[in-house]
PyMOL Python script that loads the backbone (N, CA, C, O; Angstrom):
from pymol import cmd

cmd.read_pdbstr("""\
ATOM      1  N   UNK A   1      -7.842   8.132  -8.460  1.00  0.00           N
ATOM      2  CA  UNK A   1      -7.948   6.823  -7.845  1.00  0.00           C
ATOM      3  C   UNK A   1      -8.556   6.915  -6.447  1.00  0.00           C
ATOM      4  O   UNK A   1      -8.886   5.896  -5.839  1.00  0.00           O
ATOM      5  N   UNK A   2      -8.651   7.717  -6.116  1.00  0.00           N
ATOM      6  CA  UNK A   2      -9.102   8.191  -4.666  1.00  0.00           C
ATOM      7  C   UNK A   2     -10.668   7.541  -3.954  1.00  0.00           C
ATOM      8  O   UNK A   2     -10.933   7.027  -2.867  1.00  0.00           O
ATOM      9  N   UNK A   3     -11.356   7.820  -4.994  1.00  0.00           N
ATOM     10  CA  UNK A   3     -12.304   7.030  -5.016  1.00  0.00           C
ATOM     11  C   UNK A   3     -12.823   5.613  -5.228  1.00  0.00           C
ATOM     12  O   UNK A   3     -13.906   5.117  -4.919  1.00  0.00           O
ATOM     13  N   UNK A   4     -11.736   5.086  -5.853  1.00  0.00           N
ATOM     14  CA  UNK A   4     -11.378   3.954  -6.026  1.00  0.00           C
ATOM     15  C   UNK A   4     -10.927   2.933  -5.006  1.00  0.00           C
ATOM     16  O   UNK A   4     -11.287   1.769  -4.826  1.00  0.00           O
ATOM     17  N   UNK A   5      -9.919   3.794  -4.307  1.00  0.00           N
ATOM     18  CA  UNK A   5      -8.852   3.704  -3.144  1.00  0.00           C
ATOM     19  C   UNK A   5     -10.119   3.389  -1.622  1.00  0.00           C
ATOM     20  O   UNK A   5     -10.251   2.603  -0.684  1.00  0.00           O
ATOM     21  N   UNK A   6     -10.774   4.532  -2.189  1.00  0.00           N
ATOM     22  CA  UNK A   6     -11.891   4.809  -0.346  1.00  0.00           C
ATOM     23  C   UNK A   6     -12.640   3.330  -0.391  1.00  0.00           C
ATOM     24  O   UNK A   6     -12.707   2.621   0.613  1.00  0.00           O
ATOM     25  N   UNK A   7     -13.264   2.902  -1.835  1.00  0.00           N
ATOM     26  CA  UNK A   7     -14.342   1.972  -1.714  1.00  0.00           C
ATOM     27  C   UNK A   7     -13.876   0.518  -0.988  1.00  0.00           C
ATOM     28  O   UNK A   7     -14.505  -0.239  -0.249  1.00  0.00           O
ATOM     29  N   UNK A   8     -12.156   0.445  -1.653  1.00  0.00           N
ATOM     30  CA  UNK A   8     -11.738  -0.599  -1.100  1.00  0.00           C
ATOM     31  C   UNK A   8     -11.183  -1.149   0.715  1.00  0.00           C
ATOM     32  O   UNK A   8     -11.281  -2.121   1.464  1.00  0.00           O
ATOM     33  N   UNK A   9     -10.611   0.182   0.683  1.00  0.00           N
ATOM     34  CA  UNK A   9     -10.220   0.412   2.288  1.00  0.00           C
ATOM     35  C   UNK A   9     -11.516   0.905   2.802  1.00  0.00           C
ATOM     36  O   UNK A   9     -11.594   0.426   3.934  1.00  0.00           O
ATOM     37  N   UNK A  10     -12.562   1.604   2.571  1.00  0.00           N
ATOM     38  CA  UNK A  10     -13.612   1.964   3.579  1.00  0.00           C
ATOM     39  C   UNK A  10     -13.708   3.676   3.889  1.00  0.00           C
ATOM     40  O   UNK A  10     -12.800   4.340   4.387  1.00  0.00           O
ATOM     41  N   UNK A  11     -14.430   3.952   3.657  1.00  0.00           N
ATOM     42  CA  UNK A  11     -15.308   5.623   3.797  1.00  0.00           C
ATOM     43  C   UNK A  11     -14.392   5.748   5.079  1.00  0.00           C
ATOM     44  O   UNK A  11     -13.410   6.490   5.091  1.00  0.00           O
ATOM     45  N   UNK A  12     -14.820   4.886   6.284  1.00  0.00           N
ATOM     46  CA  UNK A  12     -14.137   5.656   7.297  1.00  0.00           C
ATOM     47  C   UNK A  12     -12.933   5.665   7.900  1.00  0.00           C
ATOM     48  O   UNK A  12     -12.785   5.759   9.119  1.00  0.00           O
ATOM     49  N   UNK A  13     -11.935   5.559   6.991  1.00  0.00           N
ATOM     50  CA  UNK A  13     -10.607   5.652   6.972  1.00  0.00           C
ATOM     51  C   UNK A  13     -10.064   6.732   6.181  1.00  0.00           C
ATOM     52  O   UNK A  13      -8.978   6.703   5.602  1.00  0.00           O
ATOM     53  N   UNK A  14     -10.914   7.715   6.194  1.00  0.00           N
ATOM     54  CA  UNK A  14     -10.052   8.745   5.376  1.00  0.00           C
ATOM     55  C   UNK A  14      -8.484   9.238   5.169  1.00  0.00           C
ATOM     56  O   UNK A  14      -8.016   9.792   4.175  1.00  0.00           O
ATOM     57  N   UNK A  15      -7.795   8.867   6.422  1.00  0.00           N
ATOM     58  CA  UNK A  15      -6.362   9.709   6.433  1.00  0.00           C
ATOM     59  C   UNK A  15      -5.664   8.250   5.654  1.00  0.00           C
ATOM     60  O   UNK A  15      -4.680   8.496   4.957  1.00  0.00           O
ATOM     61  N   UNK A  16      -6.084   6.825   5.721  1.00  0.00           N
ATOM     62  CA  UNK A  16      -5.128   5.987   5.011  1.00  0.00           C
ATOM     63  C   UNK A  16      -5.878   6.159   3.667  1.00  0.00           C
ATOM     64  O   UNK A  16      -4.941   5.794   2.957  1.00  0.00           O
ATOM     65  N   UNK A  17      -6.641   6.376   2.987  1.00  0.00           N
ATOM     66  CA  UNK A  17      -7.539   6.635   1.800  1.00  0.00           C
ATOM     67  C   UNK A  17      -6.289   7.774   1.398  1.00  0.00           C
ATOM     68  O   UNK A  17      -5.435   7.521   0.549  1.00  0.00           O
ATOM     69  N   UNK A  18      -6.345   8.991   2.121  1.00  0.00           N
ATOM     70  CA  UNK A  18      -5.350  10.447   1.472  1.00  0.00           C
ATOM     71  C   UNK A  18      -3.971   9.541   1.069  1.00  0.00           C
ATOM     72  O   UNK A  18      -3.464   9.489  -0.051  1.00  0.00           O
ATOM     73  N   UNK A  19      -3.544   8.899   2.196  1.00  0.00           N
ATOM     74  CA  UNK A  19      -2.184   8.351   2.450  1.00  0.00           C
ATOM     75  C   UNK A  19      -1.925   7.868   1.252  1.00  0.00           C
ATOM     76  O   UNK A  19      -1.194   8.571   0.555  1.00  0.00           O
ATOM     77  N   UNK A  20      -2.325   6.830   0.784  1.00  0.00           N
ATOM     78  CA  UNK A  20      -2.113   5.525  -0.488  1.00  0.00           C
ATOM     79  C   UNK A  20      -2.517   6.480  -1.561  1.00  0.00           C
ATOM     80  O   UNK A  20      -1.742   6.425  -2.516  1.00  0.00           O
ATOM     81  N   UNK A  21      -3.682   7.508  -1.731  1.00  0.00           N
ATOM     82  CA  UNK A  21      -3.703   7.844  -2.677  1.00  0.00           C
ATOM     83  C   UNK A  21      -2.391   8.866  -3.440  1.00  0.00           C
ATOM     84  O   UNK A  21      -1.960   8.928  -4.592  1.00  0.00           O
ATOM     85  N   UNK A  22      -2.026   9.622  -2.092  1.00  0.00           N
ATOM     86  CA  UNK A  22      -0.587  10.344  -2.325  1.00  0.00           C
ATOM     87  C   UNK A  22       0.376   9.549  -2.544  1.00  0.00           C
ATOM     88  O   UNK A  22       1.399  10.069  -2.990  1.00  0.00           O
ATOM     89  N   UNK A  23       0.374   8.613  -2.398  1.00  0.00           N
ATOM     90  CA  UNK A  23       1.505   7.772  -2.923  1.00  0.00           C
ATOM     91  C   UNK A  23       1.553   6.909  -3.739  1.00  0.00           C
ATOM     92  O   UNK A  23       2.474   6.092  -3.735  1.00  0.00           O
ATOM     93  N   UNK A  24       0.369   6.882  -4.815  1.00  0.00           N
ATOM     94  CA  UNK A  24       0.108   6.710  -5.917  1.00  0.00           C
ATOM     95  C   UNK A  24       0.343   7.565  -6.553  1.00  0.00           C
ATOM     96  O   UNK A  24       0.749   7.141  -7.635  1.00  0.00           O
ATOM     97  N   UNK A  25       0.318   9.106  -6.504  1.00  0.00           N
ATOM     98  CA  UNK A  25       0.467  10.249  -7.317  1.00  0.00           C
ATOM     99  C   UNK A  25       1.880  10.601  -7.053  1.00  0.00           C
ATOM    100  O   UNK A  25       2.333  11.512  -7.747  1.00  0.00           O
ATOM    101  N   UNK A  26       2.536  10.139  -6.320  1.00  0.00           N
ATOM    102  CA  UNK A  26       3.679  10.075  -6.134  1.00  0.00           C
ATOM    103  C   UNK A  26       4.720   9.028  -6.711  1.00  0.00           C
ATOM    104  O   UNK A  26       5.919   8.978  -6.436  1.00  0.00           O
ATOM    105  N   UNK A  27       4.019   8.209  -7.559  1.00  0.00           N
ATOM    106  CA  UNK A  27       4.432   7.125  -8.073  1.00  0.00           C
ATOM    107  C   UNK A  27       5.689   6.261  -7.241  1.00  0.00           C
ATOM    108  O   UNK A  27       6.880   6.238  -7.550  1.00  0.00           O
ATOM    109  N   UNK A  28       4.922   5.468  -5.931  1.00  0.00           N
ATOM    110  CA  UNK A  28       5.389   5.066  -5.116  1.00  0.00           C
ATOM    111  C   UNK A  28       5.094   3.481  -5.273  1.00  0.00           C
ATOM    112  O   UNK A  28       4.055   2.923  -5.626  1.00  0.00           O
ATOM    113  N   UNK A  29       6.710   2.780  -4.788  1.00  0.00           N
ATOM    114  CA  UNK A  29       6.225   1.089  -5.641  1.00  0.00           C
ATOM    115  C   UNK A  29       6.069   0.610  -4.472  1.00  0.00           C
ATOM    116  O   UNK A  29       5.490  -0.474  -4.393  1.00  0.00           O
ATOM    117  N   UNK A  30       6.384   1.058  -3.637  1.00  0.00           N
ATOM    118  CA  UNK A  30       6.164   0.270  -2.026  1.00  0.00           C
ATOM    119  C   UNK A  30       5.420   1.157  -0.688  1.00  0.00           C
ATOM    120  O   UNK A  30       5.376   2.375  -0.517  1.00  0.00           O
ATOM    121  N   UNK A  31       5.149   0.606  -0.268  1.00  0.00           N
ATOM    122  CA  UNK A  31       4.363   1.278   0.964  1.00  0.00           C
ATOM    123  C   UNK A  31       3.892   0.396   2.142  1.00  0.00           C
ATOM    124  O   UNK A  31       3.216  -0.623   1.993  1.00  0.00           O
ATOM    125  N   UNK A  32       4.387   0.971   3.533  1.00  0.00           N
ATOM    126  CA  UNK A  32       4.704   0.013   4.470  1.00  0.00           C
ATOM    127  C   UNK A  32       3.734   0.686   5.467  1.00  0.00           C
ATOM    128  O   UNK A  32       3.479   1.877   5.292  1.00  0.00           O
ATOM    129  N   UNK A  33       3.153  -0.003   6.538  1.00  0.00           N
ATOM    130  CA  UNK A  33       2.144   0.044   7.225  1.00  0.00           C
ATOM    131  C   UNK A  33       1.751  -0.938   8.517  1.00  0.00           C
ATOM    132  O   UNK A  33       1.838  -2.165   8.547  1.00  0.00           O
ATOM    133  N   UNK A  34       1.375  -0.203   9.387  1.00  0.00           N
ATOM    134  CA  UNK A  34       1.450  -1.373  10.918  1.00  0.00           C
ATOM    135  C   UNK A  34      -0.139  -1.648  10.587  1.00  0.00           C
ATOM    136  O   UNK A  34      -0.548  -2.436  11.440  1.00  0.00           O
ATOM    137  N   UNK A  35      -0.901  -1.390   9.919  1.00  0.00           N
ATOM    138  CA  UNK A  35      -2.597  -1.463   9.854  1.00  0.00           C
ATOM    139  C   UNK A  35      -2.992  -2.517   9.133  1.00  0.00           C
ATOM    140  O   UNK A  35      -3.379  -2.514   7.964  1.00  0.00           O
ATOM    141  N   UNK A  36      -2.836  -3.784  10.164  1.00  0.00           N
ATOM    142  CA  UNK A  36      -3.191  -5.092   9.512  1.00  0.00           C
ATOM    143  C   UNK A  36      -4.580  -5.254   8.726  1.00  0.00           C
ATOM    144  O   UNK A  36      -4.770  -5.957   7.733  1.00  0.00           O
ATOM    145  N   UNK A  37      -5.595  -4.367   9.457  1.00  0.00           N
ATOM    146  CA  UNK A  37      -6.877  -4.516   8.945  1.00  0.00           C
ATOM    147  C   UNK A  37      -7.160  -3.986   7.678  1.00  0.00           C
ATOM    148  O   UNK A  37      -7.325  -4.634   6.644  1.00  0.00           O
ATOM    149  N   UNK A  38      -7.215  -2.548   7.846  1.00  0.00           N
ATOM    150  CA  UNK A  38      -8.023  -1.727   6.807  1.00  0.00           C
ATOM    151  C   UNK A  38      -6.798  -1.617   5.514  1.00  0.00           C
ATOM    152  O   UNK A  38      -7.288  -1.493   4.392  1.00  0.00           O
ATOM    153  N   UNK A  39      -5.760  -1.642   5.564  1.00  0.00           N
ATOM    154  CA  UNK A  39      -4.699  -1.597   4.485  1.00  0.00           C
ATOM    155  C   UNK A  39      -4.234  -3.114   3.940  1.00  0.00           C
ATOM    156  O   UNK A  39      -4.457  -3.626   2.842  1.00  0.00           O
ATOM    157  N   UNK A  40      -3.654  -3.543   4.862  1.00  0.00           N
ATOM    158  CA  UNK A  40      -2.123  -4.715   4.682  1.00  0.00           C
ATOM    159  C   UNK A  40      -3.529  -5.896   4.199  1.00  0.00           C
ATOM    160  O   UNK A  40      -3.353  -6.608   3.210  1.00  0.00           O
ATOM    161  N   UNK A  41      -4.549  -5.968   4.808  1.00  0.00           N
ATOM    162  CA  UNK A  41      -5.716  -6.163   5.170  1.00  0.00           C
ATOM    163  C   UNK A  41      -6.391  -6.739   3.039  1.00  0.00           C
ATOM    164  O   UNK A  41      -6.897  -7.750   2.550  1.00  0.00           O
ATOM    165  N   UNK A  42      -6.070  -5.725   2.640  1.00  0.00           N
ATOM    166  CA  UNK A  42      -6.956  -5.433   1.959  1.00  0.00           C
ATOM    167  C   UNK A  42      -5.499  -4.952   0.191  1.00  0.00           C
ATOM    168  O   UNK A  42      -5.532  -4.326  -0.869  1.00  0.00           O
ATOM    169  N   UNK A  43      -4.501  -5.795   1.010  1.00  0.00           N
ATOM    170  CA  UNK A  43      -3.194  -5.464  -0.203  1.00  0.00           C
ATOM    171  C   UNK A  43      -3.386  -5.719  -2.000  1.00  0.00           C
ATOM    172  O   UNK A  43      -3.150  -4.994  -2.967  1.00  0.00           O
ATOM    173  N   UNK A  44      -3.837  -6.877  -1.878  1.00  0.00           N
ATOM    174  CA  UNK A  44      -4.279  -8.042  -3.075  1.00  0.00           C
ATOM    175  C   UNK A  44      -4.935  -6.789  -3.827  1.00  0.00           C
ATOM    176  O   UNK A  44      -4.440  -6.147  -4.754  1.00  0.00           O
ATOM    177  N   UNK A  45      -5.969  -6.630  -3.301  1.00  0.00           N
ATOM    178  CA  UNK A  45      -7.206  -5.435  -3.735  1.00  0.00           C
ATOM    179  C   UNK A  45      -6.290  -4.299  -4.618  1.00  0.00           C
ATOM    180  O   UNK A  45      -6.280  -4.304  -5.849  1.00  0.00           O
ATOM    181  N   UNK A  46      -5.581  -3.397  -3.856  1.00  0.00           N
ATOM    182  CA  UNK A  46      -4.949  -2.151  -3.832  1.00  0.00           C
ATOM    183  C   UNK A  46      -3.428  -2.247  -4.591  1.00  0.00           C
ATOM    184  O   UNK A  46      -2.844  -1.358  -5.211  1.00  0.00           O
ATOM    185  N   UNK A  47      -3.043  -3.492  -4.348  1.00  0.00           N
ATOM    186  CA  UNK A  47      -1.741  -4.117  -5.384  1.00  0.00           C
ATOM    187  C   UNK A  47      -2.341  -3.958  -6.909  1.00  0.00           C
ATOM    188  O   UNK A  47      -1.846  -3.255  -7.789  1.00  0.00           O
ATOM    189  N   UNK A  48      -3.485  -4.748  -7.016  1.00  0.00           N
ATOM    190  CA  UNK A  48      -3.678  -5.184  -8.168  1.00  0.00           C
ATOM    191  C   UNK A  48      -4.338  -3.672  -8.970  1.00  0.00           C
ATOM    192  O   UNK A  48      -3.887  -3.243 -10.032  1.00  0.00           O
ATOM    193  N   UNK A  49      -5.261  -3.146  -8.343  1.00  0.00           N
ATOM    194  CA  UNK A  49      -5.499  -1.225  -8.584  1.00  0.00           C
ATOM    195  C   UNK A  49      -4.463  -0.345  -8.745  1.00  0.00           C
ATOM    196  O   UNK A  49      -4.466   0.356  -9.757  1.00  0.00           O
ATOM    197  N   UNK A  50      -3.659  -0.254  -8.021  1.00  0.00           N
ATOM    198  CA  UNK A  50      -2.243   0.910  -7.969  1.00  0.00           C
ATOM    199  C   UNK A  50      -0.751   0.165  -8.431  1.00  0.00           C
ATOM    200  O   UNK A  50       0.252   0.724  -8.875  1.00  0.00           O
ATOM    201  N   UNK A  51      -0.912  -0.872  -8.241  1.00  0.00           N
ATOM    202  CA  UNK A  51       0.642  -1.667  -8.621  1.00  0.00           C
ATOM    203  C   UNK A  51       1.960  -1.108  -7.495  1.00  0.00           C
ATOM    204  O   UNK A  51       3.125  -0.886  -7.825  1.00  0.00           O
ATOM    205  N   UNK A  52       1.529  -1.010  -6.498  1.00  0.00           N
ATOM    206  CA  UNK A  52       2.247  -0.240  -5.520  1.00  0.00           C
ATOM    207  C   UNK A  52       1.698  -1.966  -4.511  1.00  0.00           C
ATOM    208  O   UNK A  52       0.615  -2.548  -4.564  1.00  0.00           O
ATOM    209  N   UNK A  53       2.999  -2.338  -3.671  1.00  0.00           N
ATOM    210  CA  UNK A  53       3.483  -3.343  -2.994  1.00  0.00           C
ATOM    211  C   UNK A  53       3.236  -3.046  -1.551  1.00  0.00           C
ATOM    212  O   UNK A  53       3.911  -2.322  -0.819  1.00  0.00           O
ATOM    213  N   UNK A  54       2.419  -3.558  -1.331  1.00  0.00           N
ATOM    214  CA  UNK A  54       1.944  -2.975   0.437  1.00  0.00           C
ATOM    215  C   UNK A  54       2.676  -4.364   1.383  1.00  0.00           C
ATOM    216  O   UNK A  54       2.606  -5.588   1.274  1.00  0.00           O
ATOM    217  N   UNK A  55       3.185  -3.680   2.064  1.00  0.00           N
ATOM    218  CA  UNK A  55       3.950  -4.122   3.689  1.00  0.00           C
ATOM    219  C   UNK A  55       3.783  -4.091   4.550  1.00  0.00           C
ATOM    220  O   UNK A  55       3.688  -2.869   4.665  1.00  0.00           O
ATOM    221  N   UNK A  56       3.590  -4.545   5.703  1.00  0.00           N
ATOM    222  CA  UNK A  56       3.743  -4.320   7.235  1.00  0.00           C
ATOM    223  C   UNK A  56       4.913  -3.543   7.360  1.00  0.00           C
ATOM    224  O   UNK A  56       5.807  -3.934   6.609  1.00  0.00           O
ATOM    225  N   UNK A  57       5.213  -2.533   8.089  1.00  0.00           N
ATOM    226  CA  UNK A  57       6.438  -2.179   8.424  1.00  0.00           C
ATOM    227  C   UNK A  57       7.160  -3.062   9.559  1.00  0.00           C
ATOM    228  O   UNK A  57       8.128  -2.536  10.107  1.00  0.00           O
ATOM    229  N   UNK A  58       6.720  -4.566  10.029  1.00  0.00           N
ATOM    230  CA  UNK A  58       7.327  -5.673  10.287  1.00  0.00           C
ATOM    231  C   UNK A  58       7.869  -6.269   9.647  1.00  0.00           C
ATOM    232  O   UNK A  58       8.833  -6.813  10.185  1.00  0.00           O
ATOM    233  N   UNK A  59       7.626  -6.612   7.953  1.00  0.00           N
ATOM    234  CA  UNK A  59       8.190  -7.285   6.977  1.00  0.00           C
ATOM    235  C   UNK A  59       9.505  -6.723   6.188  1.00  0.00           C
ATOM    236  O   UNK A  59       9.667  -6.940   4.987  1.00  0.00           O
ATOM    237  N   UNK A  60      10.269  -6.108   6.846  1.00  0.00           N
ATOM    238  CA  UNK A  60      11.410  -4.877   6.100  1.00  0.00           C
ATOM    239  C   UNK A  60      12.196  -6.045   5.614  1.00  0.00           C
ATOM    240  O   UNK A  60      12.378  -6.054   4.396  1.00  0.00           O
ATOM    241  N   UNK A  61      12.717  -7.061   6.316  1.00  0.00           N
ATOM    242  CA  UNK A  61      13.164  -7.934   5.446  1.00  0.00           C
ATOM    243  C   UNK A  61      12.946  -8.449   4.091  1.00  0.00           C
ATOM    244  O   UNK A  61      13.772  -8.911   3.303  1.00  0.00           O
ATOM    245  N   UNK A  62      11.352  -8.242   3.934  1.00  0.00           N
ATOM    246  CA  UNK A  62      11.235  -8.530   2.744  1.00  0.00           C
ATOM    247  C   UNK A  62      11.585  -7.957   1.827  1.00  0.00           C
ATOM    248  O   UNK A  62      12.008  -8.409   0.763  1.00  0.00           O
ATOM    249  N   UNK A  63      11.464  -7.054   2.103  1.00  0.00           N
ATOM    250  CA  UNK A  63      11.671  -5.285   1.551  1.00  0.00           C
ATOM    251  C   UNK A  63      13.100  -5.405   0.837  1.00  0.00           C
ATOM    252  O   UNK A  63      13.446  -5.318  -0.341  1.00  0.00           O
ATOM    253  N   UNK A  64      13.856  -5.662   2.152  1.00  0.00           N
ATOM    254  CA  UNK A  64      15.502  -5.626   1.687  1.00  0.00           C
ATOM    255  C   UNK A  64      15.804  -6.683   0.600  1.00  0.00           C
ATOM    256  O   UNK A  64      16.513  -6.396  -0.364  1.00  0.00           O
ATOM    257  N   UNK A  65      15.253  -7.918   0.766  1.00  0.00           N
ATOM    258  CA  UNK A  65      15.466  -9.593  -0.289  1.00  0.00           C
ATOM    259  C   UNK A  65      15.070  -8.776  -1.503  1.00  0.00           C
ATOM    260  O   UNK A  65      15.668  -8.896  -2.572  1.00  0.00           O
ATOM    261  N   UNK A  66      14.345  -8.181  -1.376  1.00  0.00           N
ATOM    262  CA  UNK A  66      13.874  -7.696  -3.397  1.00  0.00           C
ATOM    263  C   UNK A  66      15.168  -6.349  -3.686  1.00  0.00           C
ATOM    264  O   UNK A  66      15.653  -6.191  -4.806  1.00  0.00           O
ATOM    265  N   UNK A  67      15.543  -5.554  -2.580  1.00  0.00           N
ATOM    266  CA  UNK A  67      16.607  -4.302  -3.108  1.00  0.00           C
ATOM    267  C   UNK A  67      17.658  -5.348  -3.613  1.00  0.00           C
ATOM    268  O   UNK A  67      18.127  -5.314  -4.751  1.00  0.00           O
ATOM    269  N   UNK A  68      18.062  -6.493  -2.449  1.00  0.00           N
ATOM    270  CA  UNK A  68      19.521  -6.878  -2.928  1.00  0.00           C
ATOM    271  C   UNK A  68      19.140  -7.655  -4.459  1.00  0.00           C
ATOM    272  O   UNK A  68      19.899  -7.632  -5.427  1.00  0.00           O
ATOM    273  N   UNK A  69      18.211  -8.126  -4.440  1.00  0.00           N
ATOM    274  CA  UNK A  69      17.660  -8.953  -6.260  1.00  0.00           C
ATOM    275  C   UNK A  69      17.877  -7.702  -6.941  1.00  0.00           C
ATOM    276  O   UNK A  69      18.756  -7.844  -7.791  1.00  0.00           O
ATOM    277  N   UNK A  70      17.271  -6.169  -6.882  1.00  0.00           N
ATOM    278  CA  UNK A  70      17.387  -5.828  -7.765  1.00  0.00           C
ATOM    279  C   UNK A  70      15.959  -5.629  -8.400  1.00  0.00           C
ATOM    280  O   UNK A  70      15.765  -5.051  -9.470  1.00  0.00           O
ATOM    281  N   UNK A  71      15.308  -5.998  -7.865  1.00  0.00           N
ATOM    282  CA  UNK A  71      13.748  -5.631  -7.975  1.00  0.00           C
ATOM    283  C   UNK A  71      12.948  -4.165  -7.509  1.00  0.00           C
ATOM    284  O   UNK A  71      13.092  -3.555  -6.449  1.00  0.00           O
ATOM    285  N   UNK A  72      12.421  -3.962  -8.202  1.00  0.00           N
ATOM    286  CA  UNK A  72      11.594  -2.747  -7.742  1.00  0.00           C
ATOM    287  C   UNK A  72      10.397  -2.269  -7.781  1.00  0.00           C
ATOM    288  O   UNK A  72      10.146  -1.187  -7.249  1.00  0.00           O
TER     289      UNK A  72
END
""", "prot")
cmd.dss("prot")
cmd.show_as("cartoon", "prot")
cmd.util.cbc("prot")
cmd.orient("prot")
């Protein structure tokens, strides 16, 4: 997916490109991030590719409303 991953976030973001892609291979459902632009930026995209739930690490609340549902 890596390549997949770069086209959407951008060539010159390599270390968040490694980042998301390791945590796709890591089979990771959430992933939180202060990088409004090139990530949080670009969620819709990378949600709908990896099925992994991108966050601000401002939004933890949200985070928590889906643990106590029971969602994952």
């Amino acid at each position: 997916m890596y390549t997949r991953i770069r086209r959407i976030v951008g060539g010159d973001n390599e270390f968040d490109v490694r980042h998301i892609d390791s945590a796709y291979k890591s089979g990771c459902k959430w992933f939180f991030t202060p990088d409004k632009g090139d990530v949080w930026g670009k969620r819709k995209e990378l949600q709908a590719l990896l099925g992994i739930r991108f966050l601000l690490t401002s939004e933890i609340a949200v985070f928590d409303q889906y643990i106590e549902k029971g969602d994952s």
